[in-house]
C-alpha positions as CSV (number, residue, x, y, z in Angstrom):
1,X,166.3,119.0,167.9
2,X,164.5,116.5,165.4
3,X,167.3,115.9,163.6
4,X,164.9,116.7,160.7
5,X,165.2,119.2,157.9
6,X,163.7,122.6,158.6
7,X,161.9,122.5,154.9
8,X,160.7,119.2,155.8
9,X,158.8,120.6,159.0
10,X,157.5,123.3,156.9
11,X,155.9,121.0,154.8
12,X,154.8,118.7,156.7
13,X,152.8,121.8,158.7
14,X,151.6,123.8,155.1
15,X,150.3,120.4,154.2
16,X,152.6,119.9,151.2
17,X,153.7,116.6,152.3
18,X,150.8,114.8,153.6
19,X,152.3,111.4,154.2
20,X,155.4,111.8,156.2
21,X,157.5,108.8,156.6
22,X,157.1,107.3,160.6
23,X,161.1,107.9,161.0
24,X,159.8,111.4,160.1
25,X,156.9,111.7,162.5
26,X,159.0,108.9,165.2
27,X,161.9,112.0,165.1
28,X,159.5,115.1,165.6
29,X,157.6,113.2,168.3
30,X,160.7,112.4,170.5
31,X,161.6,115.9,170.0
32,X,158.4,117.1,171.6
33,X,158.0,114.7,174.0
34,X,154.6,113.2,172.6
35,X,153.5,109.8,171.2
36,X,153.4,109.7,167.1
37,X,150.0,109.5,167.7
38,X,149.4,112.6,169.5
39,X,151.0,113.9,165.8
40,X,148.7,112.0,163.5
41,X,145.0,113.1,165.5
42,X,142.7,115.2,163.6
């Protein structure tokens, strides 16, 4: 639905990329229906 790789989520989730691009986060946000900043809270 992201149009993102499904390694890339994994990643992104185990913390093995820790800097996704926004174009990354901007696709998996749509996706979801939140704001990139719902993504980026800690």
């Amino acid at each position: 639905m992201a149009d993102v790789a499904y390694n890339t989520i994994i990643k992104i989730e185990s913390g093995t990329i820790q800097n996704p691009t926004i174009n990354t986060l901007s696709k998996i946000a749509n996706a979801l229906d939140v704001k990139v900043d719902d993504l980026i809270k800690k």
